[in-house]
C-alpha positions in Angstrom: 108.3 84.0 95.9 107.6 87.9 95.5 108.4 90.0 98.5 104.5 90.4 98.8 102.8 87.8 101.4 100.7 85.5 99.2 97.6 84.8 101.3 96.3 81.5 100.8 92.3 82.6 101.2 90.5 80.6 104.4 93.8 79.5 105.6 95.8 80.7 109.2 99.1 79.8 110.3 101.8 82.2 111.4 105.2 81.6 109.5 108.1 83.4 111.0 108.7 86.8 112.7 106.3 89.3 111.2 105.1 87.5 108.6 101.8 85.5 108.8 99.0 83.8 106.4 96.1 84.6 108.4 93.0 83.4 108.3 90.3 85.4 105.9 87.3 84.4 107.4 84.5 86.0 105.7 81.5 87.7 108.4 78.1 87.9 106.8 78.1 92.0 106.2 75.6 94.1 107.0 75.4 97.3 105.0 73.5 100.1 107.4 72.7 103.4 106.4 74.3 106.3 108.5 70.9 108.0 110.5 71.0 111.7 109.0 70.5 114.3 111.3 70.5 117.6 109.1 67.5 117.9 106.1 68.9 117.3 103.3 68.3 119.4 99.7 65.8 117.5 97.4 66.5 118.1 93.7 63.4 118.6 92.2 62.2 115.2 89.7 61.8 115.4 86.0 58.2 115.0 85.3 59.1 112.2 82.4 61.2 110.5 84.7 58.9 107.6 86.5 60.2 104.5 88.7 60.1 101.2 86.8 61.4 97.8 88.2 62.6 97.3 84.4 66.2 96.7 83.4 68.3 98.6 81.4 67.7 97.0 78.0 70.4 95.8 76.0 70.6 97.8 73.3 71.0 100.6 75.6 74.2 99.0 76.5 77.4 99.6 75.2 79.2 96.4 73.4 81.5 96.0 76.2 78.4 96.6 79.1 76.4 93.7 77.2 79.8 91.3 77.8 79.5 91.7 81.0 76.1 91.4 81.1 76.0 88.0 79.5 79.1 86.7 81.5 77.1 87.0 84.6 74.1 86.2 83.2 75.5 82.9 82.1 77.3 82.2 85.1 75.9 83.8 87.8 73.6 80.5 88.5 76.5 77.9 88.1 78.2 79.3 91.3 77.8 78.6 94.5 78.6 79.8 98.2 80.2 77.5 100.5 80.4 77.5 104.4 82.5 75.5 106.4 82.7 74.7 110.1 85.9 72.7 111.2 87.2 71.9 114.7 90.5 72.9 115.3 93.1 72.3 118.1 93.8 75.3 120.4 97.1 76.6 121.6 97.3 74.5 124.2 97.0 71.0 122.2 94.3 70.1 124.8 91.3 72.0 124.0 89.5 72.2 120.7 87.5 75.4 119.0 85.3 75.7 116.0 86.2 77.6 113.2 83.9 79.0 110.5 85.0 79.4 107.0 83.6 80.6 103.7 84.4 80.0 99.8 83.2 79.8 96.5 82.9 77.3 93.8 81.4 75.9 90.5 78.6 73.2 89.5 80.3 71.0 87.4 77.0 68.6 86.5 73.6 67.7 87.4 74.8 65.0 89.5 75.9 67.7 91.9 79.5 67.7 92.1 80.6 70.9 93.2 84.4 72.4 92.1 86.4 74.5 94.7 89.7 74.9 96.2 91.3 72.2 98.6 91.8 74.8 101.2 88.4 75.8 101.4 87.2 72.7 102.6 90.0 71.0 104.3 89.5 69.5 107.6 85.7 70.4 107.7 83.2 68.1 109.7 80.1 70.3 108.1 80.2 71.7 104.3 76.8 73.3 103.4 76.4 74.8 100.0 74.0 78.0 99.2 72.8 77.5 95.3 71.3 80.4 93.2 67.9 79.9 94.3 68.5 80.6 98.2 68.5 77.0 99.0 71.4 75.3 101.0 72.2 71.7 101.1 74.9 69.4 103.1 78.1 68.3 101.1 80.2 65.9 101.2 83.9 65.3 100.1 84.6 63.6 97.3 88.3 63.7 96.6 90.8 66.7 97.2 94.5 67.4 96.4 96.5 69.6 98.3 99.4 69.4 95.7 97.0 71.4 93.1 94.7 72.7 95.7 91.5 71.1 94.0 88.8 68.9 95.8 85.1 68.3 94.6 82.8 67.8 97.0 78.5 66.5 95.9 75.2 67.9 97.0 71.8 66.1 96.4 70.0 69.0 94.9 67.5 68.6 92.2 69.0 68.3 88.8 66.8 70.9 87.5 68.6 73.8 90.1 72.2 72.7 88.6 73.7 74.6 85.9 77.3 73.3 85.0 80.1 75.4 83.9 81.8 75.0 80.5 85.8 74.8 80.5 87.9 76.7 77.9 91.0 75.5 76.8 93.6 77.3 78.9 96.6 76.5 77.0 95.4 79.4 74.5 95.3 82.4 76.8 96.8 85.6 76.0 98.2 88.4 78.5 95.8 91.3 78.0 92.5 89.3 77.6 90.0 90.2 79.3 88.9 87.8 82.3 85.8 88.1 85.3 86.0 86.5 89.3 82.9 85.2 90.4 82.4 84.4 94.5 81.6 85.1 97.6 84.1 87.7 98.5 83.2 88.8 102.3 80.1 86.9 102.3 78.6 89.2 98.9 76.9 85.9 97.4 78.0 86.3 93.5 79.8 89.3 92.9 81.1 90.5 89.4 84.7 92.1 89.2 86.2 92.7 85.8 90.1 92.3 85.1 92.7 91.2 82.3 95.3 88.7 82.3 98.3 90.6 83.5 100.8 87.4 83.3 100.7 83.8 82.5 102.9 81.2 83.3 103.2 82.3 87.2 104.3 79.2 90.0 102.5 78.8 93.2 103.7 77.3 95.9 101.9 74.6 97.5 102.0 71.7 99.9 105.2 69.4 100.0 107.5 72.5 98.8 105.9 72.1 95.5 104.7 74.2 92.7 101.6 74.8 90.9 102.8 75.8 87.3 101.1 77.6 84.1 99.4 79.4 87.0 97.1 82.8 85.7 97.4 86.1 87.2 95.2 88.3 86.8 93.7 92.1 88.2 90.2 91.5 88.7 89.8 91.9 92.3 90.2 89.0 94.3 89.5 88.8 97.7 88.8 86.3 100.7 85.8 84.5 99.9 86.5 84.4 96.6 88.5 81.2 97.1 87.2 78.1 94.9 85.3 80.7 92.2 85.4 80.9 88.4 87.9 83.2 86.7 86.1 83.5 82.9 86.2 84.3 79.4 84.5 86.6 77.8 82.0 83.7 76.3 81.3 83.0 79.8 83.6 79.6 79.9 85.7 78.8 82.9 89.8 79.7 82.1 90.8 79.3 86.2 89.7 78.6 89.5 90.5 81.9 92.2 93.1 80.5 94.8 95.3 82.5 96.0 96.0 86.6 96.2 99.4 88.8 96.6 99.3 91.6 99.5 100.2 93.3 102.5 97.0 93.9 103.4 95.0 90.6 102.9 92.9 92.0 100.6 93.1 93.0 97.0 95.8 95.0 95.2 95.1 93.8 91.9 97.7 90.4 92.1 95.7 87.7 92.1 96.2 84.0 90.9 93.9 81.0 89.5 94.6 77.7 88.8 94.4 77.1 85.0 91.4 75.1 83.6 93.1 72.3 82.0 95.0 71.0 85.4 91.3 71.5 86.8 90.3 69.0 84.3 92.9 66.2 84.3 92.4 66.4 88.7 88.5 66.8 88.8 88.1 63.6 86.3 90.7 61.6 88.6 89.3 62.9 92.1 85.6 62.1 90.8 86.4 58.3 89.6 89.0 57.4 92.8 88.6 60.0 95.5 92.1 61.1 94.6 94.8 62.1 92.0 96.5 58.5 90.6 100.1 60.0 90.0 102.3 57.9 88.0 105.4 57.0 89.4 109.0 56.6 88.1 110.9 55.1 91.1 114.0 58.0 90.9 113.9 58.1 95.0 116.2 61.4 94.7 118.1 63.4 92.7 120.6 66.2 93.0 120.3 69.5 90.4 124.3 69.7 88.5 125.0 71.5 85.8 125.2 69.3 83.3 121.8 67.3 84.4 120.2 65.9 87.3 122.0 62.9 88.9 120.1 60.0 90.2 121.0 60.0 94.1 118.3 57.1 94.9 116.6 54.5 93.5 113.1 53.3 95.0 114.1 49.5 95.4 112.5 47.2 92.7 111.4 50.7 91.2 110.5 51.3 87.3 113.5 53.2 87.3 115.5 50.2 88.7 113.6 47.8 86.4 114.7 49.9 83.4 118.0 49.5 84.1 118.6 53.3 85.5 121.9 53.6 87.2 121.8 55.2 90.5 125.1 56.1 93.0 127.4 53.1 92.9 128.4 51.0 96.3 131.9 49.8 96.5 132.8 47.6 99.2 136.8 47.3 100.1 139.3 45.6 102.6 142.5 47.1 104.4 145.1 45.0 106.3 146.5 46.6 109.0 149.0 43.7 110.8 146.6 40.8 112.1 143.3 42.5 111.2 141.2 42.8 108.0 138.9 45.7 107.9 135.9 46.1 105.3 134.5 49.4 104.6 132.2 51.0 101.9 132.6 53.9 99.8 129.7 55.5 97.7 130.9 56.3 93.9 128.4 59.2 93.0 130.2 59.7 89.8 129.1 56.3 88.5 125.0 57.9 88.8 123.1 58.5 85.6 122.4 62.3 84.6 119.2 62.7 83.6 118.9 65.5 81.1 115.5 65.0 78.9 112.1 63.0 79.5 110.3 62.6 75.8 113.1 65.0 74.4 112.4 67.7 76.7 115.3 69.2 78.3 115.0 69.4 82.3 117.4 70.9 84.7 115.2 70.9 87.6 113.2 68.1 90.0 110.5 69.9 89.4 110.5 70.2 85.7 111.0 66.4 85.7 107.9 65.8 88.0 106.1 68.3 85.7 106.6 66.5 82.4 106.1 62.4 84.2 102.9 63.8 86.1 101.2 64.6 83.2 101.3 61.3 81.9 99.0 58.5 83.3 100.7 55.2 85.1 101.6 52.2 82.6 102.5 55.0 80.1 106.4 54.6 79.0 108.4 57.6 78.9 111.7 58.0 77.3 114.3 58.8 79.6 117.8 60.4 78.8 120.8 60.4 80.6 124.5 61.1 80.4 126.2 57.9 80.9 130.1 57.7 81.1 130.0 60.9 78.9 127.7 59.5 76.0 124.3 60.1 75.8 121.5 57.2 76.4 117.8 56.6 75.5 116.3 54.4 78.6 112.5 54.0 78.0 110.9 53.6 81.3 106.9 52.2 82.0 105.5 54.6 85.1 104.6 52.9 88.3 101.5 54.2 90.1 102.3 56.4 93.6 101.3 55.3 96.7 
């Protein structure tokens, strides 16, 4: 974690003394002209110049302008706006209230499956989704995981009003390429900003003190309501999803992060088949980070890790004679636990470098575990259980 407050967009809960991820609940705006009191001077008009509801053509443009151009052009129908209303326990734990929320998010196909963040629509007992066109429809869940902060959620809309998104390959970024954010921010249906990729490779926290890796960041501004949106390339394919933004403000100041478009893949195929992300399993109940490796504290019981003949800490039972009486008594021999120090020949030295590399395999797959085992090095191949 930076020392800037990473506000989670649509989200409110107050963690710790002066430090709080609030809740950036997006008002419809109203833009209202100041009344003007004193006359005003009136340049005089050019006599060519006439009013014309015609665009700017493109070859007026410059080459950069007609990117941008085509980006949104591309786009700007394949995203969505997305208000939520959830019920919500008060202070008091007896009463209830209704909160409103806002997001964004992406058509994925004509069936009408809808991409956006986890957060955006968590806990909602009414999701309606505003297309292109004007026209709002009622959603409903599909599958969400908080882990990755991805759900998908379905609208019956007429196939003909969808307009999917195409995914770019997001292992081939480069810092310094240029990227656009398309939402909802404040309630402005499907605005344009224009950014780079200032870093790659960023973590995220999540839920259940875990991490998001290969996370984008990126200067286009970002801000609440922008939740669930497409971060693009330049030929108008989906590199990220907007999620979350660094600041002391709650709004912009040009740190902003999006989940990258391959981990959107491998979770939206698995939430739209079973309503949730399958993860495979390897039974390793616990481990404890060393220097040399990470040792095996626990074993699930009957585990994959316990079936492949992974050695976790070691009980010893003794007995001690004092006069008449025999006492038995256990001690635990953490020495005698496997160090795990590669999965597939990848070196690890963290728990979450090991979830990392087993959760992007599928369960059934078999993974090559090694470990340090009484100072020699051993090859345990291990077939992945599915998680509960």
């Amino acid at each position: 974690m930076t020392r800037n407050t990473i506000f989670l967009c649509l989200i409110s809960a107050a963690l710790g003394a002066g430090v709080s991820i609030l809740y950036l609940e997006v008002p419809r705006t109203r833009v209202a002209m100041a009344q003007q009191t004193e006359p005003r001077l009136r340049l005089p008009t050019a006599p060519e110049a006439q009013v014309t509801d015609e665009r700017v053509p493109l070859d007026e443009l410059s080459p950069d302008e007609r990117v941008n151009v085509s980006v949104y052009e591309n786009v700007n129908r394949s995203v969505v706006n997305i208000s939520t209303v959830a019920t919500r326990p008060s202070a008091f734990m007896l009463l209830e209230y209704e909160s409103e929320g806002a997001g964004s998010g992406s058509v994925l196909d004509k069936e009408g499956h809808i991409l956006t963040n986890f957060h955006v629509v968590e806990g909602a007992r009414d999701i309606q989704v505003t297309l292109y066109d004007g026209k709002s429809y009622e959603a409903t869940p599909v599958g969400g995981d908080a882990n990755s902060d991805v759900a998908v959620i379905k609208i019956d809309a007429p196939p003909e009003t969808l307009f999917p998104v195409k995914f770019a390959d997001s292992s081939r970024l480069r810092v310094g390429q240029r990227v656009f954010a398309l939402g909802n921010p404040f309630g402005l249906e499907r605005t344009l900003t224009i950014g780079i990729i200032s870093s790659l490779d960023r973590t995220l926290p999540t839920r259940n003190n875990r991490t998001v890796k290969s996370v984008i960041q990126t200067d286009a501004a970002i801000n609440p309501g922008n939740s669930g949106g497409p971060l693009l390339d330049s030929k108008s394919r989906i590199i990220g999803m907007n999620t979350a933004i660094a600041s002391r403000t709650g709004q912009s100041a040009g740190v902003g992060f999006a989940i990258p478009a391959n981990m959107i893949s491998r979770v939206v195929r698995q939430l739209i088949e079973d309503g949730r992300v399958i993860r495979p399993e390897t039974g390793i109940a616990l481990v404890s980070r060393t220097e040399r490796g990470l040792r095996i504290a626990a074993l699930a019981p009957d585990g994959p890790a316990e079936r492949a003949g992974l050695r976790g800490p070691k009980l010893i039972r003794e007995r001690k004679r004092q006069g008449p009486f025999v006492y038995e008594y256990q001690t635990v021999d953490r020495s005698a636990a496997d160090l795990i120090v590669a999965v597939d020949d990848q070196a690890i030295s963290t728990a979450d470098d090991l979830l990392t590399i087993v959760e992007s395999k599928r369960p059934g797959e078999r993974v090559k575990i090694t470990v340090l085992r009484e100072g020699a090095k051993v090859d345990v191949p291990l077939v992945l259980g599915e998680s509960e």
